[in-house]
Structures are given as structure tokens and as C-alpha cells.
C-alpha positions in Angstrom: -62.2 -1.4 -17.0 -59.1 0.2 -16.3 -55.7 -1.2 -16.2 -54.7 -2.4 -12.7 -50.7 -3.0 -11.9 -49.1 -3.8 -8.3 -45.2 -3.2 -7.9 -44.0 -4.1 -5.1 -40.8 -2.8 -4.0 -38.2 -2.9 -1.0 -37.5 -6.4 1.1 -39.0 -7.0 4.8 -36.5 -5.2 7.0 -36.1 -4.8 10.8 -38.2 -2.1 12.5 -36.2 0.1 14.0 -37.1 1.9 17.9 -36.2 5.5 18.4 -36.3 7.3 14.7 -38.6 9.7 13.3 -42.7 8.3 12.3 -43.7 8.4 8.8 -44.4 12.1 8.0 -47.4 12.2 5.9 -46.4 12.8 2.3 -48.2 13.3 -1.5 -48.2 9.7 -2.2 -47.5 10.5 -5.7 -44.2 12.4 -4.6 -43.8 9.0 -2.3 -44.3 6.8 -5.2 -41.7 8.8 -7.7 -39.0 8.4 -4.5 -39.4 4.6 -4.2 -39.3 4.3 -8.1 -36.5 6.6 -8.2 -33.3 4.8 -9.1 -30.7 6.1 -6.3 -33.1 6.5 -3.5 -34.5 2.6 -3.9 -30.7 1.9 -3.9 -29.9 4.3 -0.7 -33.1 1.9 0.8 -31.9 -1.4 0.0 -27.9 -0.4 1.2 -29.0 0.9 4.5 -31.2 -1.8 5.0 -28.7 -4.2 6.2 -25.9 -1.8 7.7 -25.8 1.8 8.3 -24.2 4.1 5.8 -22.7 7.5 5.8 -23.2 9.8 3.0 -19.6 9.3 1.3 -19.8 5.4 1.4 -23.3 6.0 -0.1 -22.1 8.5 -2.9 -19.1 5.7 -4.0 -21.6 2.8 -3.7 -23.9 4.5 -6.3 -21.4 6.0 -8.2 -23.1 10.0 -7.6 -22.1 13.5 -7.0 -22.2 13.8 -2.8 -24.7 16.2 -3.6 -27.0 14.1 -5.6 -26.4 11.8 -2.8 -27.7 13.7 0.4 -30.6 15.3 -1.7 -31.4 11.9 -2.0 -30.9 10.9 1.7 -32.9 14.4 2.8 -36.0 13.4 0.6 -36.0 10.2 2.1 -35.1 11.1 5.9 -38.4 13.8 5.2 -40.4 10.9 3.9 -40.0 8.7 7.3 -38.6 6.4 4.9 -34.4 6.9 6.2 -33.2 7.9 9.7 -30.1 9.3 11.1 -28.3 6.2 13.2 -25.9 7.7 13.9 -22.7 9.4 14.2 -19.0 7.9 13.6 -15.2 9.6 12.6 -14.5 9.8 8.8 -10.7 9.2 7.7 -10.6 13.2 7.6 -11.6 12.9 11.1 -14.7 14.7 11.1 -17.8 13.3 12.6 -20.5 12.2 10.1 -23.9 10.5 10.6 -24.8 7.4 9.2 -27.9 7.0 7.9 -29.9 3.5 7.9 -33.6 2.4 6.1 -36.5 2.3 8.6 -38.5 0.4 5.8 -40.2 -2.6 6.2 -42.2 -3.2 3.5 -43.6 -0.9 0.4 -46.0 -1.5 -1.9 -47.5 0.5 -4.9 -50.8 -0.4 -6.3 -52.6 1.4 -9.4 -56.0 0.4 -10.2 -59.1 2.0 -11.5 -57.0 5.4 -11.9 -56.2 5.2 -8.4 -52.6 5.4 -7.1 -52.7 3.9 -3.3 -48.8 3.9 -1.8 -48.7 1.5 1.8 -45.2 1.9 3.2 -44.6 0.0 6.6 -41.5 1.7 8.5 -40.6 2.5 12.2 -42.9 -0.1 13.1 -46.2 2.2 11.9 -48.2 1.6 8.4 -48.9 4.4 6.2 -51.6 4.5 3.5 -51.7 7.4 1.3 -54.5 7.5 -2.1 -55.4 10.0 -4.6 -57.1 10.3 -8.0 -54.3 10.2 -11.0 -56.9 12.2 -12.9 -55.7 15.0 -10.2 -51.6 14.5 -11.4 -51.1 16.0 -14.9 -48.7 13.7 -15.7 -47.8 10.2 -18.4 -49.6 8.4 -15.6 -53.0 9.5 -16.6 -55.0 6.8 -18.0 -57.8 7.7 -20.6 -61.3 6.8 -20.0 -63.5 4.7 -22.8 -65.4 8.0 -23.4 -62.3 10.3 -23.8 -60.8 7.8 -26.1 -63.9 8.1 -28.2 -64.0 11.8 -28.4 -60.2 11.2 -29.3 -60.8 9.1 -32.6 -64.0 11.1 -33.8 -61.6 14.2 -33.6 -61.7 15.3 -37.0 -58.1 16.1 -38.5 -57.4 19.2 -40.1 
């Protein structure tokens, strides 16, 4: 049997009316955002209050840049919408962004990554086969590990 692990990530929120639905996404690209240090952090800020970029960028202690890659990654993911607008001390207008997440969960098991996000008030379950990511995240199976150990060394 494989090894089976559930993370679960990202505090019951308010739904929000009005923003963007959940765009469908590669759930592994959806689970490397939510395990991604900055953008979990952008969710749990703008969970409570909305936040423009800048107040976002000195929270985390990132490059503004850094910052609204994050916030555009997320905003595509359904996972972050634009609230609004408001005057920065510069006096420009700048929108303020706010987490449309209500729940996430990540669950691998039997080399299967499953990624259920609730957010804007609509679930989202996305699957695939880790065997079909060539990444860390592949887990051997009992016969590979076999043909692994008879290898003979040269």
C-alpha cells in the first residue's frame, strides 16, 4: 500500500457575492500555490480585511513584484479577487485584493493527488495521477523498488 497524507490548509472564511468562480486549474499547479509560502500568507491576510498590493508586499517582507505575481496566480486560480479600489498616500487609486476561500484541502493517497478548494461559494475538485508529474512527489511502486535493489552496480 501506498503512503496516504491529508494537509489541510486555509481557515473557513466568508463567501463572498460578486467575484470571479473558480477557474479550473492543474491541481498540481493549485496544490504548489496553496503550499507556497507567500501566496498561503496573501490567503490568510486577505481573509479577514482586504489588502492592497503595497500593504501586502511590507506584511510579507517581498519585492512588490514578487508580491503581485503572487496576487495574479491566485486572482487566476479563483482563489483571490479584486474588492476593490481605494487612494494610496501617493494618491493614486489602487485595488485591494481580498481571499474568496473558504476551505482547502489537499489529499495524497494511493499516488493520487486530489486538491478540493471551496471559494465564491462553489466547490472545486481537481485529481490526477502523480505518476503523470515528473517530480520528488513520485512515489515508487513495490515492483519498481525491487527492480531498484536487484540493479546490479557497476
Amino acid at each position: 500500500m501506498r503512503p496516504s497524507a491529508r494537509v489541510s490548509s486555509i481557515a473557513d472564511g466568508e463567501a463572498f457575492r460578486g467575484c470571479e468562480t473558480m477557474s479550473p486549474t492543474d491541481p498540481f499547479e493549485t496544490f504548489k500555490l496553496l503550499l507556497d509560502e507567500y501566496s498561503s500568507k496573501i490567503l490568510q491576510l486577505t481573509n479577514s480585511q482586504p489588502l492592497n498590493a503595497v500593504e501586502l508586499s511590507e506584511a510579507l517582507g517581498v519585492p512588490i513584484a514578487a508580491c503581485y505575481r503572487r496576487i495574479r496566480a491566485l486572482k487566476d486560480a479563483g482563489m483571490l479577487k479584486e474588492e476593490g479600489r481605494v487612494i494610496s498616500i501617493g494618491g493614486k487609486l489602487v485595488a485591494t485584493y481580498r481571499s474568496s476561500v473558504q476551505s482547502a484541502e489537499v489529499v495524497l493517497q494511493d499516488g493520487r493527488l486530489r486538491v478540493n478548494i471551496k471559494a465564491n461559494g462553489e466547490a472545486s475538485s481537481e485529481e490526477m495521477d502523480l505518476a503523470e508529474e515528473p517530480t520528488m512527489l513520485h512515489w515508487s511502486t513495490p515492483e519498481e523498488n525491487r527492480m531498484i535493489r536487484q540493479k546490479p552496480q557497476t
